[in-house]
Chimera marker file (.cmm) of the C-alpha trace (Angstrom):
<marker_set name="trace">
<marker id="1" x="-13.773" y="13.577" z="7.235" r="1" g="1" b="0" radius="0.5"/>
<marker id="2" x="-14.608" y="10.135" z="7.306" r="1" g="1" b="0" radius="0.5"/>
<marker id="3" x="-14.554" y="9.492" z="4.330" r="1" g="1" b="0" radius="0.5"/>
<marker id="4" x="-10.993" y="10.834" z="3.841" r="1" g="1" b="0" radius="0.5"/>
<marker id="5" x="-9.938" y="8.693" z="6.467" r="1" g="1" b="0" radius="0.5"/>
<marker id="6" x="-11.227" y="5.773" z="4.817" r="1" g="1" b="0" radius="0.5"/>
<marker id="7" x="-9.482" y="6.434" z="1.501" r="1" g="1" b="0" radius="0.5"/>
<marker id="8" x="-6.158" y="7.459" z="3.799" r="1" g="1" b="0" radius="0.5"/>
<marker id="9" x="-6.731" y="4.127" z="5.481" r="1" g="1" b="0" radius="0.5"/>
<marker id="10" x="-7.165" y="1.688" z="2.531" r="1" g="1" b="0" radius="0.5"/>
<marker id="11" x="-4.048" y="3.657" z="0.492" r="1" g="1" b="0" radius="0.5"/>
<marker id="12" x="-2.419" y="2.471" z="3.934" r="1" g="1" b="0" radius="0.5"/>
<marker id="13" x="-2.982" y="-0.995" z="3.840" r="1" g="1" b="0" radius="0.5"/>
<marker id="14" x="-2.927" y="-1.167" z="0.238" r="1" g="1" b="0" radius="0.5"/>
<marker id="15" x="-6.609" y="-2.024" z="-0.290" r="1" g="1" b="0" radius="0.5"/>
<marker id="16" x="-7.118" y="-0.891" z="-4.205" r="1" g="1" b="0" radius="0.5"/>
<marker id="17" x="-10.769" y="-2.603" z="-5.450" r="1" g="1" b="0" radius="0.5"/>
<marker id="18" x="-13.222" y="-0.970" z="-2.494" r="1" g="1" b="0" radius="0.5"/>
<marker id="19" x="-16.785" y="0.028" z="-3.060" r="1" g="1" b="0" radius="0.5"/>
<marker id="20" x="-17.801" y="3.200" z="-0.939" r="1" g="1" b="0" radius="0.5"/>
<marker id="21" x="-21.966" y="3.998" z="-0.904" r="1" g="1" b="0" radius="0.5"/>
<marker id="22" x="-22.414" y="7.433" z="0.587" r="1" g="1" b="0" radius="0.5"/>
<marker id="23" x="-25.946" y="9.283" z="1.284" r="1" g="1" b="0" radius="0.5"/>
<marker id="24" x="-24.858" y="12.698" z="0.616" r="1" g="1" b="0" radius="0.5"/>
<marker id="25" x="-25.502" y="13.267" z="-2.762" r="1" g="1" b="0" radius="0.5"/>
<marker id="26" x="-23.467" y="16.634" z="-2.739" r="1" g="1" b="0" radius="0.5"/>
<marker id="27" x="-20.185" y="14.616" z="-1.567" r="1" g="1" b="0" radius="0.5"/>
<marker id="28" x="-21.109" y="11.859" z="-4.015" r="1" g="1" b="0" radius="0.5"/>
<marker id="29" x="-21.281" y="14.096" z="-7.333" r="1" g="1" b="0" radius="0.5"/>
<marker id="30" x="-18.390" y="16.818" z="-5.775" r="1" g="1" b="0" radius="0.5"/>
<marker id="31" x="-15.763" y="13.481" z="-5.529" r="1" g="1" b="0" radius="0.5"/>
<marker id="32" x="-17.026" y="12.271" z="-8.855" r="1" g="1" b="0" radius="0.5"/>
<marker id="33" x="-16.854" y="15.657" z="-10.623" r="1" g="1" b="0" radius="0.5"/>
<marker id="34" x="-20.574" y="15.706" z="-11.360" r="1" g="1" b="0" radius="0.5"/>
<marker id="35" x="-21.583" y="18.754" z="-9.407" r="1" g="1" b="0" radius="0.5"/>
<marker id="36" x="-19.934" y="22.297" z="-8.615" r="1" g="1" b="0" radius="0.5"/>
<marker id="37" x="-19.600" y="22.611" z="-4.294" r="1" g="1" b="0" radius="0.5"/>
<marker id="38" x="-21.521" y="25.418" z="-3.241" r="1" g="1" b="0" radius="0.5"/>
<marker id="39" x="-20.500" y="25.362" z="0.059" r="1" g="1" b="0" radius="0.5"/>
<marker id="40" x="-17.525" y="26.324" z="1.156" r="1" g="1" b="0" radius="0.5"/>
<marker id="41" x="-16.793" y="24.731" z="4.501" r="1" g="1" b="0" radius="0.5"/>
<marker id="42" x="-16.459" y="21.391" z="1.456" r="1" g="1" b="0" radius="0.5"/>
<marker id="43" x="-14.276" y="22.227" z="-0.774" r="1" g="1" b="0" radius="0.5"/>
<marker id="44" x="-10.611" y="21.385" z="1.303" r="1" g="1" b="0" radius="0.5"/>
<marker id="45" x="-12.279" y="17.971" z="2.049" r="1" g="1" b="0" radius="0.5"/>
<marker id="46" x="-13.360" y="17.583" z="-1.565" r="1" g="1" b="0" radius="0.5"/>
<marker id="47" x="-9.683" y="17.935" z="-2.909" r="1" g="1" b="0" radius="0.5"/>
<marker id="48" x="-8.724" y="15.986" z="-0.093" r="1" g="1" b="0" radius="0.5"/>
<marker id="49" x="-10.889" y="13.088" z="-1.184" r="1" g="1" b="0" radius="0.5"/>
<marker id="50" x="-10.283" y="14.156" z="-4.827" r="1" g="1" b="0" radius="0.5"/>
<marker id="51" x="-6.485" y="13.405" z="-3.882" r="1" g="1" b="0" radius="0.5"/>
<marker id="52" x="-6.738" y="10.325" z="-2.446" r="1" g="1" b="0" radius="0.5"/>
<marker id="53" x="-9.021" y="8.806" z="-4.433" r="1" g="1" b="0" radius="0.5"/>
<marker id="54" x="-6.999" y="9.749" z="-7.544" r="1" g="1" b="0" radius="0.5"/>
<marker id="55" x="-4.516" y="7.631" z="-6.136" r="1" g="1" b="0" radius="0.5"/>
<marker id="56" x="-6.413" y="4.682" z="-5.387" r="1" g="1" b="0" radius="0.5"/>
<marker id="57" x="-7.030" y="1.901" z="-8.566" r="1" g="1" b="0" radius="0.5"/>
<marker id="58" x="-10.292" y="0.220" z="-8.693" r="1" g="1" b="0" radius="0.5"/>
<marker id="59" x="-12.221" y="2.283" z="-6.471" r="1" g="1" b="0" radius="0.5"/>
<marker id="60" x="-16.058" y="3.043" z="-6.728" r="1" g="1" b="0" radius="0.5"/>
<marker id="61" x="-18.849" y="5.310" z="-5.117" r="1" g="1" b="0" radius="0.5"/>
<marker id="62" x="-21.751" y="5.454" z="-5.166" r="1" g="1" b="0" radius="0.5"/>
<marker id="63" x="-25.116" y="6.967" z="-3.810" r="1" g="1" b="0" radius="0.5"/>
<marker id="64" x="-27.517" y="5.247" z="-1.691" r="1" g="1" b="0" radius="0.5"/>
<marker id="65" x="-30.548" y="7.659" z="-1.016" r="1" g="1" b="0" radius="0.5"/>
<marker id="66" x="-31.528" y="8.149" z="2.739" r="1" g="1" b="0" radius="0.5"/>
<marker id="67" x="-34.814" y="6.500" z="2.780" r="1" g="1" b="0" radius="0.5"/>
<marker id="68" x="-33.061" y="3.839" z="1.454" r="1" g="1" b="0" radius="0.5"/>
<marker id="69" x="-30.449" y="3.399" z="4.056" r="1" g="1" b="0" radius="0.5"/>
<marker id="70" x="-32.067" y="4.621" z="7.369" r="1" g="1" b="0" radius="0.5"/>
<marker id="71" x="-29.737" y="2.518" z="9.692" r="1" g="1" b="0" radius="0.5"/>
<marker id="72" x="-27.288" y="4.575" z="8.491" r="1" g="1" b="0" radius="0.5"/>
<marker id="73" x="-28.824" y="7.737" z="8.142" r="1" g="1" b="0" radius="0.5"/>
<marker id="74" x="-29.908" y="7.360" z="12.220" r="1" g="1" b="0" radius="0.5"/>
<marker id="75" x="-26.751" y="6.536" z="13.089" r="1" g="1" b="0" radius="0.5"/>
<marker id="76" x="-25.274" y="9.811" z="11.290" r="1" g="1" b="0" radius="0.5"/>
<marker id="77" x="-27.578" y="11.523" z="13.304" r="1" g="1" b="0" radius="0.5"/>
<marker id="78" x="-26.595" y="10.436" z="16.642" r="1" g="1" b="0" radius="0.5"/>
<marker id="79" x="-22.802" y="11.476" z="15.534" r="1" g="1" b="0" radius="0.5"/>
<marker id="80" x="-23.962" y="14.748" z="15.209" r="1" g="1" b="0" radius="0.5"/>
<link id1="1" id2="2" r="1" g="1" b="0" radius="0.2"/>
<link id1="2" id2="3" r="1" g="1" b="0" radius="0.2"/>
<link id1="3" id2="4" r="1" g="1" b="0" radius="0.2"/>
<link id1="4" id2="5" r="1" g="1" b="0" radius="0.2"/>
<link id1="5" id2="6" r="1" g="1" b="0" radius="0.2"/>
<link id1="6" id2="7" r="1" g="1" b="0" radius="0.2"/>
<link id1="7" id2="8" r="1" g="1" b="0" radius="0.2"/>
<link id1="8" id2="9" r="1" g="1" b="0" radius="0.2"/>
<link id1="9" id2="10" r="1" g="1" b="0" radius="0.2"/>
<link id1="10" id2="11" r="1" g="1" b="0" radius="0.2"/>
<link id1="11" id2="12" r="1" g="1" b="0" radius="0.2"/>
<link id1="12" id2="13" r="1" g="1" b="0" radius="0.2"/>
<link id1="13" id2="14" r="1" g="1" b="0" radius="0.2"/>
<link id1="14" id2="15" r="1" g="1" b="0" radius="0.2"/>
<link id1="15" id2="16" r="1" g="1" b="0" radius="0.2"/>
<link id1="16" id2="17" r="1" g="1" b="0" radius="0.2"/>
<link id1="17" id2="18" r="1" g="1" b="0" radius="0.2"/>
<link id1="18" id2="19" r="1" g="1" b="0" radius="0.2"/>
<link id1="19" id2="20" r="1" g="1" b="0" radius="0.2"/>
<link id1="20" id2="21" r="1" g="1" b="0" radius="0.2"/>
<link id1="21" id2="22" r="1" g="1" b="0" radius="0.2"/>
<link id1="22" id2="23" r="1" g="1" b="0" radius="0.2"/>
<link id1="23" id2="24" r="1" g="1" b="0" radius="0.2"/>
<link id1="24" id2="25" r="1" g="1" b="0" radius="0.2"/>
<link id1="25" id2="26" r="1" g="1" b="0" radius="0.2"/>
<link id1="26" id2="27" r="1" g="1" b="0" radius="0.2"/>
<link id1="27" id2="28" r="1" g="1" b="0" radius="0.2"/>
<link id1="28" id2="29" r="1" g="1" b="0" radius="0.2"/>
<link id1="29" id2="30" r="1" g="1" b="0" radius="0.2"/>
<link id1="30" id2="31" r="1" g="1" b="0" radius="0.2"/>
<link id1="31" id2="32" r="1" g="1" b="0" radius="0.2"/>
<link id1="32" id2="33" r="1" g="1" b="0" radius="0.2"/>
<link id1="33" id2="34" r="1" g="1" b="0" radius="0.2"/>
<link id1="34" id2="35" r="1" g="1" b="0" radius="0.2"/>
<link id1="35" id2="36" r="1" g="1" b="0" radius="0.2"/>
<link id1="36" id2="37" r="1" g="1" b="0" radius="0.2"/>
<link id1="37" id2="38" r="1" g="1" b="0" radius="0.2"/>
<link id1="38" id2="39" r="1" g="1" b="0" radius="0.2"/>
<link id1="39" id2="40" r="1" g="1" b="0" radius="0.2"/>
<link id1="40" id2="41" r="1" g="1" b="0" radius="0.2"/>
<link id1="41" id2="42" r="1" g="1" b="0" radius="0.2"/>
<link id1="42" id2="43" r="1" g="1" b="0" radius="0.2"/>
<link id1="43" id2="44" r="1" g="1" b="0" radius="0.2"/>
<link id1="44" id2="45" r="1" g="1" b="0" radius="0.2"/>
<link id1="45" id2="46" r="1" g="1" b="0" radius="0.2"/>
<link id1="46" id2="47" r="1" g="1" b="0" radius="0.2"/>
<link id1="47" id2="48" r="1" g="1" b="0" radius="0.2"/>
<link id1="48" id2="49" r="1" g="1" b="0" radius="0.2"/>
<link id1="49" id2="50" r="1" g="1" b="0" radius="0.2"/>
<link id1="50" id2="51" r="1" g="1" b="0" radius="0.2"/>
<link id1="51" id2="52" r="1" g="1" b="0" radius="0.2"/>
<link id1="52" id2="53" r="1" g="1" b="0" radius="0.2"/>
<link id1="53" id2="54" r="1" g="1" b="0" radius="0.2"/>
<link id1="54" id2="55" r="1" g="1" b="0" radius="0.2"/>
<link id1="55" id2="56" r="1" g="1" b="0" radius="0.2"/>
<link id1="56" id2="57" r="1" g="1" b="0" radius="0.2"/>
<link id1="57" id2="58" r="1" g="1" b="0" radius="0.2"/>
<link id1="58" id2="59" r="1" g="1" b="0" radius="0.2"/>
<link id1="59" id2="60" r="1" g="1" b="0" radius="0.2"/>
<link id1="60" id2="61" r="1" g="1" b="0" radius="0.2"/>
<link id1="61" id2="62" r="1" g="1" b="0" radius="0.2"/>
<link id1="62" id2="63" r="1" g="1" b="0" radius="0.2"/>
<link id1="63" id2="64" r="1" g="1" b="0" radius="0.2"/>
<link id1="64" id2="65" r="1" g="1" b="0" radius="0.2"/>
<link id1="65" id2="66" r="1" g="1" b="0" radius="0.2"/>
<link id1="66" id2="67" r="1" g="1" b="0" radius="0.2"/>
<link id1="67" id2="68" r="1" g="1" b="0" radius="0.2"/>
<link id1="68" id2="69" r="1" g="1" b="0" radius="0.2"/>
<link id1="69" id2="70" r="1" g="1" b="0" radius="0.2"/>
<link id1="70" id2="71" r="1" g="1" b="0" radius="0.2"/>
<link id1="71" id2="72" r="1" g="1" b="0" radius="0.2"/>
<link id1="72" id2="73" r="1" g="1" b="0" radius="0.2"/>
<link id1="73" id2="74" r="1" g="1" b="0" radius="0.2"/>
<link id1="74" id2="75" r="1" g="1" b="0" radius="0.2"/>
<link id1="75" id2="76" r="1" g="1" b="0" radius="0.2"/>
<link id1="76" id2="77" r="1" g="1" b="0" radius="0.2"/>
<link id1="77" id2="78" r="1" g="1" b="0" radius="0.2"/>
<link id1="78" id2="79" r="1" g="1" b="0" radius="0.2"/>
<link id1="79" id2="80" r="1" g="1" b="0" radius="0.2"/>
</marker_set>
């Protein structure tokens, strides 16, 4: 969800050239095609993003293991 709303957000205000680093490697390789969704509760957000980031120019994303980004990862976990 967030992630859509950052796409929806920088579409918005025109922002074209952004650089997104996620942790979850299943989002990461369903928006970039690399990976078949296996569950289902993802695959209306994955078009979603698919959608939106389709219509963004310039745009990149990438993967940033946990372990490698544990501010981040803790602060997922107190969302949840």
């Amino acid at each position: 969800m967030a992630l859509a709303g950052l796409l929806h957000f920088c579409l918005f205000l025109n922002i074209q050239d952004v650089s997104i680093f996620g942790n979850s490697k299943v989002m990461v390789d369903g928006v970039l095609g690399k990976n078949f969704i296996i569950k289902p509760q993802l695959i209306g957000w994955i078009e979603r993003i698919k959608y939106l980031w389709n219509r963004s120019k310039g745009a990149s994303f990438h993967h940033i293991k946990r372990a490698l980004n544990k501010q981040a990862d803790d602060l997922s976990k107190r969302g949840l």
